[in-house]
C-alpha positions as CSV (number, residue, x, y, z in Angstrom):
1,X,163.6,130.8,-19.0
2,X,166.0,133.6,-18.5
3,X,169.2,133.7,-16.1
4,X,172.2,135.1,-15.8
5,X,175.9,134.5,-13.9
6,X,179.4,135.8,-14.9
7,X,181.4,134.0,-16.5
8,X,185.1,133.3,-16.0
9,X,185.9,136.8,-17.6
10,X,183.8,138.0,-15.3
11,X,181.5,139.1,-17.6
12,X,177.3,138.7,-16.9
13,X,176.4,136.2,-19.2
14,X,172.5,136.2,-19.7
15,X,171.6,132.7,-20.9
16,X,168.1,132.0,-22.8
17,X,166.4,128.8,-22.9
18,X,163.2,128.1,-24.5
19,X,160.5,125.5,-23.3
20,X,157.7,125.0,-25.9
21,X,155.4,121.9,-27.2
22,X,155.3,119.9,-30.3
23,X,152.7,117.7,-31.6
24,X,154.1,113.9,-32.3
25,X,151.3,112.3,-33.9
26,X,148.8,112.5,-31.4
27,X,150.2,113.5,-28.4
28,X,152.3,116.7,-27.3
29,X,155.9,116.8,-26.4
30,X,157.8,119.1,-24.2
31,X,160.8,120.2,-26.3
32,X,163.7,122.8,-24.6
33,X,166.1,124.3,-26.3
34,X,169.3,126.9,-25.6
35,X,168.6,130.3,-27.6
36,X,171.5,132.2,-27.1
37,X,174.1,134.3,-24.4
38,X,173.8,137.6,-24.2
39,X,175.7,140.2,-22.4
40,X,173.6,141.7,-19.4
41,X,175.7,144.7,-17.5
42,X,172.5,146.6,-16.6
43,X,170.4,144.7,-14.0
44,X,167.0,146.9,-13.5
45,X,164.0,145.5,-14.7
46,X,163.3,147.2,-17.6
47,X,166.4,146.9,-19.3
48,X,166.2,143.0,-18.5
49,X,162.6,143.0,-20.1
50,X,163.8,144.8,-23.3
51,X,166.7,142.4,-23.8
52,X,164.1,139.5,-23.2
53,X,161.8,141.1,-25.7
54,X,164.6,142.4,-27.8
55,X,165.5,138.9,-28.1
56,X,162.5,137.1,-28.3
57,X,161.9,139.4,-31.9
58,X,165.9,138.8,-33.1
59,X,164.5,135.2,-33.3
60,X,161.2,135.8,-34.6
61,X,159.6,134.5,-32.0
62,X,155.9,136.5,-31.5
63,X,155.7,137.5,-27.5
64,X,151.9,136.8,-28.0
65,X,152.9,133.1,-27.8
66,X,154.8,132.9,-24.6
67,X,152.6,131.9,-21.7
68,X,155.1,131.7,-18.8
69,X,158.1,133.3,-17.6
70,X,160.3,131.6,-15.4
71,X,163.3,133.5,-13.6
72,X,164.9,133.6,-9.9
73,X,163.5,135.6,-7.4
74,X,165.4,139.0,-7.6
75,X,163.5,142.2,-7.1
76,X,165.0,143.1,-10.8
77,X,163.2,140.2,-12.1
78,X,160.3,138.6,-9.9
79,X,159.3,142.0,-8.6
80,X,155.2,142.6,-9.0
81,X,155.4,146.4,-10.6
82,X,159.0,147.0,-11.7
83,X,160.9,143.2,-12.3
84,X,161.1,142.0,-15.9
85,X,158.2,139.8,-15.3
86,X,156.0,142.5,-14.8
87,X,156.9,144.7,-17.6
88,X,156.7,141.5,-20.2
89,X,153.4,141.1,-18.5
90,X,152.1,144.2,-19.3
91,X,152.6,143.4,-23.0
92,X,151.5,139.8,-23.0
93,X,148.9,139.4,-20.2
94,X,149.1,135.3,-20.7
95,X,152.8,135.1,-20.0
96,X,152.2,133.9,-16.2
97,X,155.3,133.7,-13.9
98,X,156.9,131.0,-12.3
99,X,159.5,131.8,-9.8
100,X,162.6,129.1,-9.6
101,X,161.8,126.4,-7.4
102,X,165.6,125.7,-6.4
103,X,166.2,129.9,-6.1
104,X,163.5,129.8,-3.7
105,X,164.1,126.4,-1.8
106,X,168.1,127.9,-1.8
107,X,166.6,131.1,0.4
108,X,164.3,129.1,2.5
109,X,167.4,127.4,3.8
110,X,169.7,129.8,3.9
111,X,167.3,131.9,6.1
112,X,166.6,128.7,8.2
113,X,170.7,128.3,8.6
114,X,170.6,131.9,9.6
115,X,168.5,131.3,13.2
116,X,170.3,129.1,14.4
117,X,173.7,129.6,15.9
118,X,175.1,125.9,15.3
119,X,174.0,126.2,11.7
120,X,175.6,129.6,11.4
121,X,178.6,127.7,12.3
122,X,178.5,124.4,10.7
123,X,177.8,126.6,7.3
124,X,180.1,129.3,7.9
125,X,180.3,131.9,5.4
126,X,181.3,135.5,5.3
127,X,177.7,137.0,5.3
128,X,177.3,135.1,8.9
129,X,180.3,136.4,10.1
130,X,179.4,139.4,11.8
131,X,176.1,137.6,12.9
132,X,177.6,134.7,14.9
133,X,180.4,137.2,16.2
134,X,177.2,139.0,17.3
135,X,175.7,136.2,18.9
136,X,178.6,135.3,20.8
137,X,179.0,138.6,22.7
């Protein structure tokens, strides 16, 4: 799992967090672990999948072993052709992606919010300004 935000210098901080399994006598155990922060300034696709990769071989981890990806739903990262998902698919075909659940749920709502007008209010924000000053003319 790969995300980034900026922290309070303001600088993107990418943050890297593996999910694997580990057998406990005879049963499997989901184990999850931070991996590191790393600097992310450059936001296309490709330069997120090299870091991931890049990252992934700092730590000797084999990117034949990964079998999911799971980011938020950006074009620079979900995106079927040019998103990081897509390049790291190209190279391991069994790393299947997983969009975030809350990313997505967090869109579905805001987009709801957005049609209708007493929402628009109630959640006022800057990106509905213009729209409910729209709506009111």
């Amino acid at each position: 799992m790969v995300d980034a935000t900026p922290d309070a210098s303001h600088t993107e901080q990418t943050t890297f967090i593996l999910r694997y399994l580990v057998l406990k006598d005879t049963c499997y155990e989901i184990q999850e672990r931070f991996l590191k922060f790393a600097d992310c300034s450059n936001k296309k696709g490709e330069e997120i999948a090299k870091l991931i990769t890049d990252t992934l071989e700092d730590h000797s981890i084999p990117l034949s072993d990964c079998r999911a990806q799971a980011y938020d739903n950006g074009a620079n990262m979900a995106g079927k052709y040019k998103g990081a998902q897509a390049r790291i698919k190209e190279q391991c075909s069994t790393a299947m992606f997983s969009p975030c659940g809350c990313h997505t749920l967090n869109l579905c709502g805001n987009d709801a919010a957005e049609c209708v007008p007493e929402a628009i209010t109630f959640f006022w924000n800057t990106s509905n300004c213009v729209q409910l000053v729209q709506f009111q003319s």
